[in-house]
C-alpha positions in Angstrom: -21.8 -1.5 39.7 -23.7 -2.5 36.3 -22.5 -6.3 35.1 -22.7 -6.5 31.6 -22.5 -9.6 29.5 -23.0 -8.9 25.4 -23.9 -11.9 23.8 -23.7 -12.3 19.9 -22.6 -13.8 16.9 -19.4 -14.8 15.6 -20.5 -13.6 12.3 -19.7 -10.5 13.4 -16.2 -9.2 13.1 -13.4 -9.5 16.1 -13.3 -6.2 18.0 -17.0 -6.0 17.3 -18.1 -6.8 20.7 -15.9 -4.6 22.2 -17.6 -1.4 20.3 -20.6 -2.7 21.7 -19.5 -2.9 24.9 -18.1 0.5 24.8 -21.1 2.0 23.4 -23.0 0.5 26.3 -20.2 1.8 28.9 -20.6 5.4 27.5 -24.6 5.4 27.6 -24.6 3.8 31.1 -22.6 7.0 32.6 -24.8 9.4 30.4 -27.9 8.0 31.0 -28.0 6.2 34.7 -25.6 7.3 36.6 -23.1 4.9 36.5 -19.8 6.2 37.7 -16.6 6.4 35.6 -14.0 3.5 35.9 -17.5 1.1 37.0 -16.7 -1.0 34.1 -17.1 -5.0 34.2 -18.2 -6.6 31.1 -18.4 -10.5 29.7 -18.5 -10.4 26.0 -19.4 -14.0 24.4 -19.4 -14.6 20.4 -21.7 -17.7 20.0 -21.0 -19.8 17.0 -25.0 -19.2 14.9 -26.9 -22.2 16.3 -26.2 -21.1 20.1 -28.3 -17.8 19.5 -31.9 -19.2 19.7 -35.1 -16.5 18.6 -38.1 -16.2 16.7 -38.6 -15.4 13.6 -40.4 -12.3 15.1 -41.7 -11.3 18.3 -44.4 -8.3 19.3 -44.3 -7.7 15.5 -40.6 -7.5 15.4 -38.4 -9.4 12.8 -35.0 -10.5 14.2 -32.0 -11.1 11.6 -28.6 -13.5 12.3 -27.3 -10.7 13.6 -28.7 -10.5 16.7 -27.3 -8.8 19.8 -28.5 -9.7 23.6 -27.4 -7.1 26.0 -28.3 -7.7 29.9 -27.1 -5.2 32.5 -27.3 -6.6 36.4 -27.5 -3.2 38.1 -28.4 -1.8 41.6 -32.0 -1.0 41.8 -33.6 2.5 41.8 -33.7 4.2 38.6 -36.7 5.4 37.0 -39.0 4.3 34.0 -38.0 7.8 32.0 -34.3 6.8 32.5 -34.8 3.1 31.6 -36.7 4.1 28.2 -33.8 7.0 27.3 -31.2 4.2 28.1 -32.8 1.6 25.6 -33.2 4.1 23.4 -29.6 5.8 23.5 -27.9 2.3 22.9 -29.9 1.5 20.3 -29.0 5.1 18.3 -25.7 4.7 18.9 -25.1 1.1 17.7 -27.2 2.2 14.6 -25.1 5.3 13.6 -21.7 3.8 14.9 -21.9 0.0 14.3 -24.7 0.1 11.8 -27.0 -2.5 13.5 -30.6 -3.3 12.7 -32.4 -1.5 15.5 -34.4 -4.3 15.4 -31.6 -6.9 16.5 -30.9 -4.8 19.9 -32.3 -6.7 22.3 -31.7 -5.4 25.9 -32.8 -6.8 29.1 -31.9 -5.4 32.6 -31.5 -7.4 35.9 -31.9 -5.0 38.9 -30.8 -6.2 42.4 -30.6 -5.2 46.1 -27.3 -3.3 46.5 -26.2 -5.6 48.9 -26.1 -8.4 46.5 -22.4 -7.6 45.3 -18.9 -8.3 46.2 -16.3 -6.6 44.4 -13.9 -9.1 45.6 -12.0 -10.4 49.0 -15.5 -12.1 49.8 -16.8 -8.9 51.2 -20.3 -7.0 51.3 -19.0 -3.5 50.3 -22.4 -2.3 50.0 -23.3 -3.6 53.8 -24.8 -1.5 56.1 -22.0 -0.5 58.7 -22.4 -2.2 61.8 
């Protein structure tokens, strides 16, 4: 179960984060085997002065328009699929959404899988005694 939260400005338009999100939901069960319906998103639009970056950072420039994308997902999946998933958000939010490739910043969070509960305060994920 991949957590998203999509954090970015409120310069962008209202329905924008959603895109996003759904861009990131449809390269997620392409790319690392995340199962359809495994959908659970936070989308935040931060008013210009909460989004805090450099000017530039490993010789990248970053604009206003910044988008911070974290994915908490179970642990396991390779290097090769990590790189094609950075890569495959970042192609579709250029050709769909037409965002700098530069301002797709992406960060992933990977935990044991019995570090969830989907809910009535239970493990799911727990060994069965």
């Amino acid at each position: 179960m991949p957590f998203v939260r999509i954090d970015l400005s409120k310069q962008h338009p209202e329905g924008f984060g959603q895109e996003v999100g759904d861009i990131v939901y449809r390269v997620m069960t392409e790319h690392i085997n995340v199962p359809e319906d495994d959908k659970f998103q936070v989308i935040t639009r931060h008013d210009s002065n909460e989004l805090i970056t450099p000017k530039s950072y490993l010789g990248i420039e970053y604009s206003a328009s910044i988008i911070f994308i974290q994915v908490t997902l179970n642990e396991g999946r390779t290097t090769e699929m990590k790189k094609k998933f950075y890569q495959a958000i970042c192609e579709g939010l250029v050709e769909k959404l037409k965002v700098r490739p530069q301002d797709i910043v992406i960060n992933l969070v990977e935990v044991n899988k019995q570090n969830w509960s989907f809910g009535n305060g239970e493990m799911q994920y727990a060994p069965k005694d």
